[in-house]
C-alpha positions in Angstrom: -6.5 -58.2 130.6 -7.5 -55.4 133.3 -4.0 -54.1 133.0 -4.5 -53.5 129.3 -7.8 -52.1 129.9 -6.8 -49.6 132.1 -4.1 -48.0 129.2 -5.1 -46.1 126.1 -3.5 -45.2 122.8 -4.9 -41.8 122.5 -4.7 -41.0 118.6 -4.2 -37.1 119.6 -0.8 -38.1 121.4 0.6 -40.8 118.8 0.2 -38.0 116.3 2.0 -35.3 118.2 4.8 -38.6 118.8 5.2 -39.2 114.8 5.2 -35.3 114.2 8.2 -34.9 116.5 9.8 -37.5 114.4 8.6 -35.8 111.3 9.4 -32.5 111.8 12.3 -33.2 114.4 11.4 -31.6 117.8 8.8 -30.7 120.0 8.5 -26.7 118.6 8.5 -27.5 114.8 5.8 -30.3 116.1 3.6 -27.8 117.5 3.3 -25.5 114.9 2.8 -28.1 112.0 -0.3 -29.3 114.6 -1.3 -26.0 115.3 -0.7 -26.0 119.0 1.2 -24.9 121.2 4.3 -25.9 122.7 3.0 -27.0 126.1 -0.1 -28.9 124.8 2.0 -31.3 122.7 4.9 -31.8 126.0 1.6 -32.4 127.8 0.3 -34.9 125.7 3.1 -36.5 125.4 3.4 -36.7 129.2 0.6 -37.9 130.0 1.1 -41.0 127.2 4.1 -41.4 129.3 2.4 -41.7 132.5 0.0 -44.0 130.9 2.3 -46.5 129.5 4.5 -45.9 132.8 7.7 -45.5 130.3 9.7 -42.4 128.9 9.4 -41.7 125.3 11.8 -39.1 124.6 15.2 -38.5 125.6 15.2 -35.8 127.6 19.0 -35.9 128.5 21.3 -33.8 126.7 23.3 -35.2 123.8 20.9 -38.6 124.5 18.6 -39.6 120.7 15.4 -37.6 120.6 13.7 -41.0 121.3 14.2 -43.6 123.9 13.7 -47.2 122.8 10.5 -47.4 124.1 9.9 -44.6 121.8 11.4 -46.0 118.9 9.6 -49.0 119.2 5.7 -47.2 119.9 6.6 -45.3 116.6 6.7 -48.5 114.6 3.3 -48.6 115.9 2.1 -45.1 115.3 2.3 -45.0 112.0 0.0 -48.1 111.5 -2.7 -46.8 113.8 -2.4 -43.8 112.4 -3.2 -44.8 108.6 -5.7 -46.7 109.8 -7.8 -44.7 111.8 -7.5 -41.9 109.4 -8.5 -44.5 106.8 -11.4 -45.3 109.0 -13.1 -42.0 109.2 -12.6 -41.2 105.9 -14.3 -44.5 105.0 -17.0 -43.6 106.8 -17.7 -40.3 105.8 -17.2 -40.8 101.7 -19.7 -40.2 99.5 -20.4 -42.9 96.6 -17.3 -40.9 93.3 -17.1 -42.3 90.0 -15.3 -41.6 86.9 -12.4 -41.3 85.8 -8.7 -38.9 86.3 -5.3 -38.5 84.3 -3.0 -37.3 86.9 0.8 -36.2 86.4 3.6 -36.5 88.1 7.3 -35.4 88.7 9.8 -38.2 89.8 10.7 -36.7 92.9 6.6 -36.5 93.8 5.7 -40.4 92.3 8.7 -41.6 94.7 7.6 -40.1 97.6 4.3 -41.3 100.3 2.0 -39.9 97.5 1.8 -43.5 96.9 0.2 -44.3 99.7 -1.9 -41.4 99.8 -3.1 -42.8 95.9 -3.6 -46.2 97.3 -5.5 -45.5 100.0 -7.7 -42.7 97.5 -8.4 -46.3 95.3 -9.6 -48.5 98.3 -12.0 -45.9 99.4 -13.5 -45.1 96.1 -13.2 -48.2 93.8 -15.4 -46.7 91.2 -12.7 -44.0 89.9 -10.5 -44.7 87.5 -6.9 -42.9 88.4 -4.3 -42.8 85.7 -1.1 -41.4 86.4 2.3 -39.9 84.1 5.4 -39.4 85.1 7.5 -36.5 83.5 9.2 -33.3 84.0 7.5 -30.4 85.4 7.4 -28.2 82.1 6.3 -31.0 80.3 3.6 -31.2 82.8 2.5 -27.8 82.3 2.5 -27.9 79.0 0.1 -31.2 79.1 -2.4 -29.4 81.2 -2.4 -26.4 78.6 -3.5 -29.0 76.3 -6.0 -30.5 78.4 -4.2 -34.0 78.4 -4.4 -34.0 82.4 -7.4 -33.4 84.7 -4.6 -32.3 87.2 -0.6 -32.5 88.1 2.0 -31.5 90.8 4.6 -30.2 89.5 7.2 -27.8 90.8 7.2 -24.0 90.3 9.2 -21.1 91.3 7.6 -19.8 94.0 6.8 -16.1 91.7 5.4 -18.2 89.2 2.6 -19.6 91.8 -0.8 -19.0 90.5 -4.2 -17.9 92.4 -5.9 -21.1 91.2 -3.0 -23.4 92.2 -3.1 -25.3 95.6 0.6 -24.9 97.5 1.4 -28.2 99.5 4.9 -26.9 100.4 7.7 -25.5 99.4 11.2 -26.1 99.6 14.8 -24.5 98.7 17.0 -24.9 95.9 20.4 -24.9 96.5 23.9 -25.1 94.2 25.8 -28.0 95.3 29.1 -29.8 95.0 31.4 -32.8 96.7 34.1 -30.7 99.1 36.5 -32.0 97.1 35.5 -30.5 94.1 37.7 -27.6 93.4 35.8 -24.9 91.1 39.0 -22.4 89.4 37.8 -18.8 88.5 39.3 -18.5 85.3 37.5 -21.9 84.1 33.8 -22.3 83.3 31.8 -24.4 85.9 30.8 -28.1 85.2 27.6 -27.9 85.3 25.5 -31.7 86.0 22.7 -30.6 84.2 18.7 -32.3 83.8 17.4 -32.4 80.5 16.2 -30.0 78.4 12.6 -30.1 79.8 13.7 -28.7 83.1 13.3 -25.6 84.3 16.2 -25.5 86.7 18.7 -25.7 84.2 16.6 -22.9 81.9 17.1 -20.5 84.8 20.7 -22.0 85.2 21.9 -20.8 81.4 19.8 -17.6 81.5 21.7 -16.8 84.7 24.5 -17.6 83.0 24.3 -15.1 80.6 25.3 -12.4 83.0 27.2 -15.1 85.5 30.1 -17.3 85.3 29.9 -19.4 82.6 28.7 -22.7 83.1 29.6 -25.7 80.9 27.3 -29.0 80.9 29.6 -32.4 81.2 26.4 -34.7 82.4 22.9 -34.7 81.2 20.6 -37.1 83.3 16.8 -36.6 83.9 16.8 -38.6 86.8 17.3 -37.0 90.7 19.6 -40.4 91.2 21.8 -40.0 88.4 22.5 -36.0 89.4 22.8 -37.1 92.9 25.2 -40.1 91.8 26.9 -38.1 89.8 27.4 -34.8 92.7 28.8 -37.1 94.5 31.5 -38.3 92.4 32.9 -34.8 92.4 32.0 -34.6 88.4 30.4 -30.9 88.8 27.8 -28.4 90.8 24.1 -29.3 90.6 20.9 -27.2 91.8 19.5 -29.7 93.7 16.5 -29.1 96.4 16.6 -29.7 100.1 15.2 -33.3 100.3 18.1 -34.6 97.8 20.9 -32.7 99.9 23.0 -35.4 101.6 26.0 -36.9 103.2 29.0 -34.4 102.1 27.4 -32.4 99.8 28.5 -28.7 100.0 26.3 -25.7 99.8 27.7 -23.2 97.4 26.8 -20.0 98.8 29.8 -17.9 96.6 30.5 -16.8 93.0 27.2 -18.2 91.9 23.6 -16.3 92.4 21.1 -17.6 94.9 18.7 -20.0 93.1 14.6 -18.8 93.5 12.7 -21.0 96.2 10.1 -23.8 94.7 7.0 -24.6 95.8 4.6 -28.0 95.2 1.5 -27.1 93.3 -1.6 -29.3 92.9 -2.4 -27.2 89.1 -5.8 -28.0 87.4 -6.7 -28.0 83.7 -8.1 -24.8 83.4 -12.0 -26.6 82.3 -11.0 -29.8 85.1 -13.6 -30.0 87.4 -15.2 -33.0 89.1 -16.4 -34.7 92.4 -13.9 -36.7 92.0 -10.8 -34.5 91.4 -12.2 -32.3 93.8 -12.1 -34.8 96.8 -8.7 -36.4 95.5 -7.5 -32.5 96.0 -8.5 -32.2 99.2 -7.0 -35.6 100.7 -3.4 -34.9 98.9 -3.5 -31.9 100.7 -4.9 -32.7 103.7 -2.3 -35.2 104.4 0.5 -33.6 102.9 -0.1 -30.6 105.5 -0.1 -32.5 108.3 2.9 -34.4 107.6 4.9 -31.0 106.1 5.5 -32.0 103.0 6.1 -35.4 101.0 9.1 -37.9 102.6 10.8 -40.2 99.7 10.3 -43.3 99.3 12.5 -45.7 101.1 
C-alpha cells in the first residue's frame, strides 16, 4: 500500500497519452493541447519515471506504444470520462426543458453518443430528442423551425457566421485499384440519394466534366463503402470512410470542396439548455479533433 501511495496518475499526462493515440504522434498531440512539443515529451516522461516503465516506443520501426502503454490506455480513457464527468457534475447549474436535435448518420455513429449520454446523466430534467437524416434535409428542418439545433455537414464556403465549426475534413473521389475507369465511357458513379448534397455538386460538375452515370443509389455510408469496394464505381467519400485499398482519384475528375462539421441553430433557438449542450459537444469534440466512429 506505500508503494501505491507513492505513484500518481496525473490527469494532465493520461490526456497528453490518449491524444498521442488520438491524433497519432507527439507533434499533432501538442498542438490539439495547445502545448508545446517539449511539455507533452515531458509529461510523458515523467509518468514514465513514475510508473518506472516505458510507454512509448521510442525505437525506430518499433509500435508507437509499448505494451505497458497499450495497456495504461485501456485505462485512460475510463479516468478520463470520469473525471471530466466529475467536474462538470459539480459545476452544472439545475437545466430544464426540452431539445429536438438532428443528426447525419456519419455524426449519430460516432462518440457523439457518449457525449449525449453523459449530457442526460448530468441534467435529467431536459428532454433530448434526436433525428437522423441527410444533411439538406436537416437544413431545410431548421428553416422550418422543426429543430432547436443540428450538425450537419457543409462545404466549407457555405459556413455561416452564426454556425459553430467542430472540424472539418476532406472529400475525396475514390475507387477499388482494380477498377479501371476508360475515357471514352461515362464514369459509374455510386451515388447517395437525392437529399445529398455531394452528389448535387457531383452532377453540376458534371455538366462541364466527364460525364458521370449513377449504377448504385444507397443513403447509407456502409452501402457506398460496401459497394467502392466491390469495384462497382467511384464515390466522394470523406476522410474517415477512406480505407483498406481504396484509391484516391486525383486525375480527370475536379477536386471536390472541403467540408466542415457545423453545430447550426434555428434561427429563433435559444435556451439554457441548448446553449450548454453547445458548449459540451464542442468542448469535447476539440479536444479530441474531431468525432471517431463508432466501433
Amino acid at each position: 500500500m506505500n508503494e501505491l501511495n507513492s505513484r500518481r496518475l496525473e490527469i494532465d499526462a493520461l490526456r497528453a497519452l490518449s491524444a498521442i493515440r488520438q491524433h497519432g504522434g507527439i507533434t499533432k498531440a501538442a498542438v490539439a493541447l495547445g502545448l508545446s512539443q517539449s511539455a507533452v515529451s515531458h509529461k510523458i516522461k515523467r509518468l514514465e519515471v513514475s510508473l518506472d516503465c516505458e510507454l512509448l516506443g521510442r525505437k525506430a520501426g518499433a509500435p508507437m506504444f509499448t505494451a505497458a502503454g497499450e495497456d495504461l490506455l485501456n485505462y485512460a480513457g475510463r479516468i478520463l470520462m470520469m473525471h471530466d464527468e466529475a467536474l462538470l457534475s459539480l459545476s452544472k447549474t439545475p437545466l430544464a426543458g426540452r431539445l429536438l436535435l438532428g443528426f447525419t448518420e456519419d455524426t449519430a455513429c460516432s462518440d457523439l453518443a457518449r457525449i449525449l449520454g453523459r449530457f442526460r446523466r448530468l441534467h435529467p430534467n431536459v428532454t433530448v430528442r434526436t433525428k437522423v437524416r441527410m444533411s439538406l434535409v436537416l437544413r431545410a428542418m431548421l428553416e422550418r423551425g422543426e429543430l432547436d439545433a443540428a450538425i450537419v455537414q457543409v462545404f466549407d464556403h457555405e459556413v455561416r457566421p452564426a454556425d459553430v465549426i467542430l472540424y472539418r475534413e476532406r472529400l475525396h473521389w475514390v475507387k477499388h485499384p482494380e477498377l479501371v475507369i476508360r475515357h471514352d465511357e461515362p464514369i459509374p458513379f455510386l451515388s447517395f440519394d437525392e437529399d445529398c448534397f455531394y452528389r448535387k455538386w457531383a452532377f453540376d460538375m458534371g455538366r462541364d466534366g466527364p460525364v458521370l452515370e449513377t449504377v448504385f443509389e444507397c443513403s447509407s455510408a456502409a452501402g457506398i463503402v460496401s459497394a467502392v469496394n466491390a469495384t462497382m464505381g467511384v464515390a466522394l467519400l470523406s476522410d474517415r470512410y477512406i480505407q483498406g485499398e481504396m484509391q484516391i482519384i486525383t486525375d480527370r475528375l475536379p477536386p471536390p470542396p472541403s467540408l466542415a462539421y457545423v453545430v447550426r441553430r434555428a434561427r429563433k433557438s435559444r435556451n439554457p439548455a441548448l446553449d450548454t449542450l453547445i458548449r459540451e459537444i464542442e468542448r469535447d469534440v476539440g479536444r479530441q479533433g474531431g468525432l471517431a466512429l463508432a466501433g
